[in-house]
TIRO-2110 file (N, C-alpha, C; in Angstrom, 1 decimal):
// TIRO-2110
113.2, 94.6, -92.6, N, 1, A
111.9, 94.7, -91.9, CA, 1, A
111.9, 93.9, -90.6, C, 1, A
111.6, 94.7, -89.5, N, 2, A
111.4, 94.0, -88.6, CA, 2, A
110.3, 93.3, -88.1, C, 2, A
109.8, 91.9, -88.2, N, 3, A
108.6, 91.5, -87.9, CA, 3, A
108.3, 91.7, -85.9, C, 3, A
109.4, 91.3, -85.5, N, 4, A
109.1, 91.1, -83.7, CA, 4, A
110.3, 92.4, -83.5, C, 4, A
109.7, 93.2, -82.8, N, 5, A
110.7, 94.6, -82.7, CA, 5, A
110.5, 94.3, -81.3, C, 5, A
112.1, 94.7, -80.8, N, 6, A
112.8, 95.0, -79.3, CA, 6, A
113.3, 96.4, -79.1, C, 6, A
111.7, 96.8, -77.8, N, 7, A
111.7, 98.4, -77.9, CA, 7, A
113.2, 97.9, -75.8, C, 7, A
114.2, 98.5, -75.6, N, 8, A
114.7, 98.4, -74.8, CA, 8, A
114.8, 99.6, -73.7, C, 8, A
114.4, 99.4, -72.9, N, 9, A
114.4, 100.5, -71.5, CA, 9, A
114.4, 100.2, -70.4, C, 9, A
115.8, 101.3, -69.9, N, 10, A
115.7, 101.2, -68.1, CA, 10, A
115.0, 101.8, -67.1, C, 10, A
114.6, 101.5, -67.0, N, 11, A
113.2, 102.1, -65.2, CA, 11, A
113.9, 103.6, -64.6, C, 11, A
113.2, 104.4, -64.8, N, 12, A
113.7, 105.5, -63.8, CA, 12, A
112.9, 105.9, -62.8, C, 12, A
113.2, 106.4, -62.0, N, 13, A
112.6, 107.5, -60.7, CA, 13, A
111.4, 107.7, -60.9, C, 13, A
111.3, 108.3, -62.0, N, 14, A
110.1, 109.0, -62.2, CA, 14, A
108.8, 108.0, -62.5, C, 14, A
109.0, 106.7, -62.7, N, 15, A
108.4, 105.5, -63.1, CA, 15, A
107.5, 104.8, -62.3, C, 15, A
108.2, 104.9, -61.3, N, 16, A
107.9, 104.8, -59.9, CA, 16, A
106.9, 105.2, -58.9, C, 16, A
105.8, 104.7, -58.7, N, 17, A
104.6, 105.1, -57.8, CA, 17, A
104.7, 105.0, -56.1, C, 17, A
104.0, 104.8, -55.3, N, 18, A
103.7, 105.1, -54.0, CA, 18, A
103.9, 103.9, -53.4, C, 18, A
104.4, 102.9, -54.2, N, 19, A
104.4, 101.1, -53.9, CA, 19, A
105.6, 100.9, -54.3, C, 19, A
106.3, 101.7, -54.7, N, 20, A
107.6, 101.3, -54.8, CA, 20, A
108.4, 100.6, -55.9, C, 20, A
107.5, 100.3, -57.5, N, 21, A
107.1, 99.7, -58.2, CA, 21, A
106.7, 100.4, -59.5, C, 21, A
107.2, 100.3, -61.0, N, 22, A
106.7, 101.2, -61.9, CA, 22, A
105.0, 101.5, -61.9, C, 22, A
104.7, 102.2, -62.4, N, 23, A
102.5, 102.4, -62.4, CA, 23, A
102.4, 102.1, -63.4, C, 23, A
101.3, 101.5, -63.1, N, 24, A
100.4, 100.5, -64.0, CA, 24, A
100.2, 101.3, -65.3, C, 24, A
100.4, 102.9, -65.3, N, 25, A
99.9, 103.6, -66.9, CA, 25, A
101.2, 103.7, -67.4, C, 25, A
102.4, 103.6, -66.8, N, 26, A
103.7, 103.4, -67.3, CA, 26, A
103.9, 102.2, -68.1, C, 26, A
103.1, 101.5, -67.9, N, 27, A
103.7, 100.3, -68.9, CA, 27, A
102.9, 100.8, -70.0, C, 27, A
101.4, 101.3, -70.3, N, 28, A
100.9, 101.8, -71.2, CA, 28, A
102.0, 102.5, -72.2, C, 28, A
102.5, 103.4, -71.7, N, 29, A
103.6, 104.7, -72.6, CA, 29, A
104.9, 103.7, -73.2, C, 29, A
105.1, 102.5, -72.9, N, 30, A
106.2, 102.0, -73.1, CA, 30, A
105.6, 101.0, -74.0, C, 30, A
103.9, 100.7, -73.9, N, 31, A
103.5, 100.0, -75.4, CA, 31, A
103.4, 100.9, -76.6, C, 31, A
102.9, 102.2, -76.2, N, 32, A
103.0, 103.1, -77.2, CA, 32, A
104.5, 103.5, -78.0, C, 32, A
105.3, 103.4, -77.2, N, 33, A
106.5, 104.1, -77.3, CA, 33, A
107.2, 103.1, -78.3, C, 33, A
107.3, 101.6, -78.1, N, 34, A
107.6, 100.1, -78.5, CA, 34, A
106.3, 100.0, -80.2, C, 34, A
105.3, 100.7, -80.4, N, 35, A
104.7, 100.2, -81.6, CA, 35, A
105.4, 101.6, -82.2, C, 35, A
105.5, 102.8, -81.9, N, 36, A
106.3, 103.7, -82.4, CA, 36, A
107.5, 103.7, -82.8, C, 36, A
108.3, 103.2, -82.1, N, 37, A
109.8, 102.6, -82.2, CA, 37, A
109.9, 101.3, -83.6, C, 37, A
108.6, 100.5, -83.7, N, 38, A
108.7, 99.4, -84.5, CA, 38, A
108.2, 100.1, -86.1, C, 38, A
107.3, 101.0, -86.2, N, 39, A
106.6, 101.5, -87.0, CA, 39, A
107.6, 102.5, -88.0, C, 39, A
108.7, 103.0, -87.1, N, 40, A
110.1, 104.4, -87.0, CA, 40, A
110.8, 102.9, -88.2, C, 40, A
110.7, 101.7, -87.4, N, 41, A
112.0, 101.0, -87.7, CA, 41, A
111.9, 100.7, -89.0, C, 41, A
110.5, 100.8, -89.6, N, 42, A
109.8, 100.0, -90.7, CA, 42, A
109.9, 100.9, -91.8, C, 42, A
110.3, 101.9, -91.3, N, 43, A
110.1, 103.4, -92.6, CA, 43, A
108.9, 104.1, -92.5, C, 43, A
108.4, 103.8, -91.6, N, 44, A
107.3, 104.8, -91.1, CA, 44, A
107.3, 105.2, -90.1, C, 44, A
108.0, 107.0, -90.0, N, 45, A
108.3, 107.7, -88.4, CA, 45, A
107.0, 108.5, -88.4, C, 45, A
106.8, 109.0, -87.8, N, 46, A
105.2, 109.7, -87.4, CA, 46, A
105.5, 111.0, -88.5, C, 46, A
106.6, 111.1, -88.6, N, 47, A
106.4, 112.5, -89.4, CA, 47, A
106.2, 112.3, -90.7, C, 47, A
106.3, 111.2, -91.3, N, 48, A
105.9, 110.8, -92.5, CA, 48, A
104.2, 110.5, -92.4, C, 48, A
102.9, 109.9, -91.7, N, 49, A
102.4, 110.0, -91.5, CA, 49, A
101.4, 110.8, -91.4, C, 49, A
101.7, 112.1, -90.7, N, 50, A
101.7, 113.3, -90.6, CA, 50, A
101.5, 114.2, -92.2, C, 50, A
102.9, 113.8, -92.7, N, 51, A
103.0, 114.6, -93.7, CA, 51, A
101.8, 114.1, -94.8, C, 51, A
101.6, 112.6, -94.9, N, 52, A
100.2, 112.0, -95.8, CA, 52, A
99.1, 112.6, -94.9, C, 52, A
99.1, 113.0, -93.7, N, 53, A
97.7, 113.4, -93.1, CA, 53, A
97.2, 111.7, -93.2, C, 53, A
97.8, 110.5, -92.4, N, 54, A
97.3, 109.4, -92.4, CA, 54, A
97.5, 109.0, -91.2, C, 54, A
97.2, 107.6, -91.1, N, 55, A
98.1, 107.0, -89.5, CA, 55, A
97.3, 105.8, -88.8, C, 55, A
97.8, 105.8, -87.4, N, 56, A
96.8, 104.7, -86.4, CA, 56, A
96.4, 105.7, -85.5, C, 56, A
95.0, 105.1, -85.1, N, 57, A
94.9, 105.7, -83.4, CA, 57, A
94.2, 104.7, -82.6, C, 57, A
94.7, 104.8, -81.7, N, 58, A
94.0, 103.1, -80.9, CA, 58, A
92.7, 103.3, -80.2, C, 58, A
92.1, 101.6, -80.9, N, 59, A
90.6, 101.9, -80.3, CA, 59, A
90.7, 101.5, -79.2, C, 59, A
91.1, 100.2, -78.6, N, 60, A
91.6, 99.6, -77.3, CA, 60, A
92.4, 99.3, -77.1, C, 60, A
92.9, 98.9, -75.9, N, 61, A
94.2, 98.7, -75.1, CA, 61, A
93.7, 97.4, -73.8, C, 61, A
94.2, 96.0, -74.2, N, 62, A
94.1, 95.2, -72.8, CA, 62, A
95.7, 94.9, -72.3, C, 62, A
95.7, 95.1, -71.1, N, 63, A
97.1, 94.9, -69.9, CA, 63, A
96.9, 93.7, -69.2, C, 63, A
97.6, 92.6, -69.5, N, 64, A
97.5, 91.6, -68.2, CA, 64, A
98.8, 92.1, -67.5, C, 64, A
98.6, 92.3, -66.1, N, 65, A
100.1, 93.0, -65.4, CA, 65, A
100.4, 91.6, -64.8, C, 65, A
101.7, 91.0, -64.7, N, 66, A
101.7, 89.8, -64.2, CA, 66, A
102.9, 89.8, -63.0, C, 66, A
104.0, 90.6, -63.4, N, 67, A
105.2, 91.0, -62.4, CA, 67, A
105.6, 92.9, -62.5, C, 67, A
106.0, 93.2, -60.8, N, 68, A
106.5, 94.4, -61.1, CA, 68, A
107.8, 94.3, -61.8, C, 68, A
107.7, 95.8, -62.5, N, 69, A
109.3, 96.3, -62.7, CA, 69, A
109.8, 97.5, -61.3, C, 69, A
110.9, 97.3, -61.5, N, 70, A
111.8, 98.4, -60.6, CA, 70, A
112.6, 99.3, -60.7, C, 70, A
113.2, 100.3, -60.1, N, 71, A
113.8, 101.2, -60.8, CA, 71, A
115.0, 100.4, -60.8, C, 71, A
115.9, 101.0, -62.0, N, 72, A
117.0, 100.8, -62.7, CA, 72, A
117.1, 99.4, -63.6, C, 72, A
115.8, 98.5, -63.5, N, 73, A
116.3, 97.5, -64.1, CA, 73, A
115.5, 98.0, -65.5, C, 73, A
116.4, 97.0, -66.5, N, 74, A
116.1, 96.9, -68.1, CA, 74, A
115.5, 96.3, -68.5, C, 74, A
114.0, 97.0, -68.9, N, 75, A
113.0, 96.0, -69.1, CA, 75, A
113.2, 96.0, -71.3, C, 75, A
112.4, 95.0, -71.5, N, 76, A
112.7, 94.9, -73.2, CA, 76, A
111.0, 94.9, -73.7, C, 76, A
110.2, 95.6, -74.5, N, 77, A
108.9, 95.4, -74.7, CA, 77, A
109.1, 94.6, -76.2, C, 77, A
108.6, 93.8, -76.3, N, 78, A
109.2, 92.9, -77.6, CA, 78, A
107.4, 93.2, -78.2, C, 78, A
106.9, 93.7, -79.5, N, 79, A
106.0, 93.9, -80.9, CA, 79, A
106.2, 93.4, -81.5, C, 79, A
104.5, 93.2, -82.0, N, 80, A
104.6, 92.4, -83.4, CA, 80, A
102.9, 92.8, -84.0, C, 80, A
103.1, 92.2, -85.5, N, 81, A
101.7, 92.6, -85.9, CA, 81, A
101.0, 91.1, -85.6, C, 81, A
99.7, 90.8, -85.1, N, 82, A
99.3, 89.8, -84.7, CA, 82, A
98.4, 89.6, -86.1, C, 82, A
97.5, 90.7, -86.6, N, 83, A
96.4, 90.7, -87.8, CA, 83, A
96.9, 92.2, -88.6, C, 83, A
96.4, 92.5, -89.7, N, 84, A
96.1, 93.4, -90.3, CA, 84, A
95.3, 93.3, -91.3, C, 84, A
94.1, 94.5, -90.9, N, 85, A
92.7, 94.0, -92.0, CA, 85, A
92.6, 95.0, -92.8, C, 85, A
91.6, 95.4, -93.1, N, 86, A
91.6, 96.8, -94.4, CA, 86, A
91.8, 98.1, -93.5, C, 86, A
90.8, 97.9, -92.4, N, 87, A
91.2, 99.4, -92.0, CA, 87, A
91.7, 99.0, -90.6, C, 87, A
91.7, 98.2, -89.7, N, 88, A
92.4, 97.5, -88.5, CA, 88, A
93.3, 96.8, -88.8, C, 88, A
94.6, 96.7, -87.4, N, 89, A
95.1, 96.1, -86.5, CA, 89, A
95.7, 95.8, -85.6, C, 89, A
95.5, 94.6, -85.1, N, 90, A
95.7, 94.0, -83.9, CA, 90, A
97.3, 93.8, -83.7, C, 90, A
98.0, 94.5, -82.8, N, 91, A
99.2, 94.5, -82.2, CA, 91, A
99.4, 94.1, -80.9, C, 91, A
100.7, 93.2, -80.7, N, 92, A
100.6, 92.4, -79.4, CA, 92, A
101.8, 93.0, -79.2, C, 92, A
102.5, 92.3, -77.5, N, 93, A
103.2, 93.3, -77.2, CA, 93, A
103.5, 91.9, -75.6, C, 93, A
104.9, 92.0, -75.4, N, 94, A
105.0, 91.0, -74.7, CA, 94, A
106.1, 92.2, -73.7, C, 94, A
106.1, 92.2, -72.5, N, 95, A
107.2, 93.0, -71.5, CA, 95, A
108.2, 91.8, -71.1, C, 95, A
109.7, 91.5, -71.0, N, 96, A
110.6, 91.2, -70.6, CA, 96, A
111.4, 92.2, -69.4, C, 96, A
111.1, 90.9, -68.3, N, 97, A
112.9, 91.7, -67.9, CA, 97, A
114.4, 90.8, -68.0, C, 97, A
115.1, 90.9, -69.0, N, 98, A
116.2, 90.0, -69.1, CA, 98, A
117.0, 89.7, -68.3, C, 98, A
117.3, 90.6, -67.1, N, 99, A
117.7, 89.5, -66.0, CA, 99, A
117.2, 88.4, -65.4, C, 99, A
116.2, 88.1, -65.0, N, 100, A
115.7, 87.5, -64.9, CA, 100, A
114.7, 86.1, -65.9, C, 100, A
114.6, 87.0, -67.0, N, 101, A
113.9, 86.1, -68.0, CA, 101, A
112.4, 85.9, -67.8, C, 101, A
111.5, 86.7, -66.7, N, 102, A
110.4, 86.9, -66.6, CA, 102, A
109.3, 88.0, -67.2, C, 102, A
108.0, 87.5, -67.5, N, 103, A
107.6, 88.4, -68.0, CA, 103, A
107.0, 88.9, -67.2, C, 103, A
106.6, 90.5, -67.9, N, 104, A
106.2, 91.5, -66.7, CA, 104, A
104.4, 91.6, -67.5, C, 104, A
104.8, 91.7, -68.1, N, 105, A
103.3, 92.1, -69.3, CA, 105, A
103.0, 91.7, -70.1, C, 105, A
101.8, 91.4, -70.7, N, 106, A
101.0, 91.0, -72.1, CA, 106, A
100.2, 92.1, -72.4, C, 106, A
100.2, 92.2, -73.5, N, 107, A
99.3, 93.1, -73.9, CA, 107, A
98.9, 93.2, -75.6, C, 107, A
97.7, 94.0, -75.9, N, 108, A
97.5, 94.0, -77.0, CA, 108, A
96.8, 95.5, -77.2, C, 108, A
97.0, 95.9, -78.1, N, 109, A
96.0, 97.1, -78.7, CA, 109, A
95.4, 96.9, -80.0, C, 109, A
94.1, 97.1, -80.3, N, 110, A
93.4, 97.3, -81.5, CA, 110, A
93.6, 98.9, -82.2, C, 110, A
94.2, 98.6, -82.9, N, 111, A
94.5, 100.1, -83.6, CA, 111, A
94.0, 100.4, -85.5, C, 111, A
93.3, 101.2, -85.2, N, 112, A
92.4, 102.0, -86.6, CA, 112, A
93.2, 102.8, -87.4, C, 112, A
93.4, 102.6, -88.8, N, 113, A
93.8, 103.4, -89.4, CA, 113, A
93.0, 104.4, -90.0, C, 113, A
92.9, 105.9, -89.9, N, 114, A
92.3, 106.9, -90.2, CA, 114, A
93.1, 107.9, -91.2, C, 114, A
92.0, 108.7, -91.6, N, 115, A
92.4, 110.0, -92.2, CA, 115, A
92.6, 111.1, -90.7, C, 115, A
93.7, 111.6, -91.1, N, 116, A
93.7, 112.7, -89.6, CA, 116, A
93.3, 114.1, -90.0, C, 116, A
92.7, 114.3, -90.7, N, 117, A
91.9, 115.8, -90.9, CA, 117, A
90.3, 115.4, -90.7, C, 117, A
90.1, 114.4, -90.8, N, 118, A
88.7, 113.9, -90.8, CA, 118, A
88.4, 112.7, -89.5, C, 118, A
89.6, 112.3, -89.3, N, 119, A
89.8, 110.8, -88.1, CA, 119, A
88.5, 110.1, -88.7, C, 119, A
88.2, 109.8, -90.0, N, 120, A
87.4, 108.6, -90.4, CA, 120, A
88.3, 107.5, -90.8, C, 120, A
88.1, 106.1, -90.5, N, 121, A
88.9, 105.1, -91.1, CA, 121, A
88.9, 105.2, -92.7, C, 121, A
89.9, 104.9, -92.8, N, 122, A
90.2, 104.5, -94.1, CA, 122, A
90.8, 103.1, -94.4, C, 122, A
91.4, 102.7, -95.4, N, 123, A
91.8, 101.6, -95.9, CA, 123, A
93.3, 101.8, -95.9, C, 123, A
93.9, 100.8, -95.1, N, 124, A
95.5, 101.3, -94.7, CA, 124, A
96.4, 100.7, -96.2, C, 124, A
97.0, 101.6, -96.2, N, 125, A
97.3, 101.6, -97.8, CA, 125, A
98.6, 100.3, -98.0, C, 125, A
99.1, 100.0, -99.1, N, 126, A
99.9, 99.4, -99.8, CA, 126, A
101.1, 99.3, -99.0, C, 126, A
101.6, 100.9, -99.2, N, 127, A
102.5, 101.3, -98.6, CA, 127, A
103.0, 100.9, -97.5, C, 127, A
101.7, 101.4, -96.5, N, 128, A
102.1, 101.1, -95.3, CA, 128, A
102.0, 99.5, -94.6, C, 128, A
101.1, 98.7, -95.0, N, 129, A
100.6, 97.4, -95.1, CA, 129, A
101.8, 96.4, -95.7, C, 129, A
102.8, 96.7, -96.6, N, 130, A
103.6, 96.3, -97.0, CA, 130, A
105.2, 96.1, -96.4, C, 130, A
105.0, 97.5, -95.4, N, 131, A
106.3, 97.3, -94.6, CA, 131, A
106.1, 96.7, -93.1, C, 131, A
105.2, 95.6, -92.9, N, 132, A
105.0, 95.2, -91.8, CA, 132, A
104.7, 93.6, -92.1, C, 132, A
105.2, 92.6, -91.5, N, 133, A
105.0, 91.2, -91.6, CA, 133, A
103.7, 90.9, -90.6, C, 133, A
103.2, 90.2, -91.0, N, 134, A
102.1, 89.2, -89.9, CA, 134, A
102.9, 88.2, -88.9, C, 134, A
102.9, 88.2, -87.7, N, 135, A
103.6, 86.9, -87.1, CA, 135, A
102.3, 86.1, -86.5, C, 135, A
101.9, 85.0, -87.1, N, 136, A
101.3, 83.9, -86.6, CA, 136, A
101.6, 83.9, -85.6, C, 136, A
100.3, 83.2, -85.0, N, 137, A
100.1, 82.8, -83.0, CA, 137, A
101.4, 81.8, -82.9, C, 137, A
101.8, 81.2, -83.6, N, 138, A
102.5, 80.0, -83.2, CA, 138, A
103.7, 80.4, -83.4, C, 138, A
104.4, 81.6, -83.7, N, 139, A
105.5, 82.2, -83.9, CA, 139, A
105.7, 83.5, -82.9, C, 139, A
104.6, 83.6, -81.9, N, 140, A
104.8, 84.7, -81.3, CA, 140, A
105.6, 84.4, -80.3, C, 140, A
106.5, 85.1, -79.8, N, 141, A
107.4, 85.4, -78.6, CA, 141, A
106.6, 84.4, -77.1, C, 141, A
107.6, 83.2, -76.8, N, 142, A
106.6, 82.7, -75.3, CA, 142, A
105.7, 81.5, -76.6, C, 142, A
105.7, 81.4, -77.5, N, 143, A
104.6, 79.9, -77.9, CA, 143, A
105.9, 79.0, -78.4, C, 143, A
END
């Protein structure tokens, strides 16, 4: 089980906005991509999901942008579960760039577990509640 998952990616071209500098909704796709990647790692790939007709979908999303990234450099988005309630949770999400050892981002999303024929919340089951650890504030990445 991984409790703190290291989603790893290099900057491309396409990342790249009019400032010369990834865009601001690109770091978005790379938090999504990083709770996807941790969720895959856990024994739960979206197609499993799917196949229960269950899942997350996010209610909010906050971005503190603190440094750009660039093209070609290797940024690391490091996840973790911060809470998990009956039908919520709260996932944090820290951006590295290892060359340097600075961070680029903070972030957190509030994410609902639903029925997806219905998208009513439900109660996130056993199963899935089981293959994910809680990491305490005082164990997060940076404390």
């Amino acid at each position: 089980m991984h409790r703190i998952y290291e989603y790893h990616h290099l900057v491309t071209e396409d990342e790249i906005d009019g400032l010369g500098h990834v865009n601001n909704v690109v770091y978005l796709k790379w938090l999504q991509d990083a709770a996807v990647a941790h969720s895959r790692a856990n024994g739960w790939p979206g197609s499993r999901y799917r196949e229960l007709k269950i899942g997350w979908v996010a209610r909010s999303h906050f971005i503190e942008y603190l440094q750009p990234a660039f093209v070609n450099e290797e940024i690391v988005v490091q996840t973790w579960i911060s809470t998990l309630q009956k039908v919520k949770s709260l996932r944090k999400y820290r951006i590295i760039r290892p060359a340097d050892s600075q961070i680029l981002v903070r972030a957190e999303t509030n994410w609902a577990f639903v029925n997806y024929e219905s998208l009513a919340p439900r109660r996130i089951p056993t199963e899935v509640s089981a293959c994910f650890s809680i990491v305490p504030e005082a164990e997060e990445p940076g404390n």
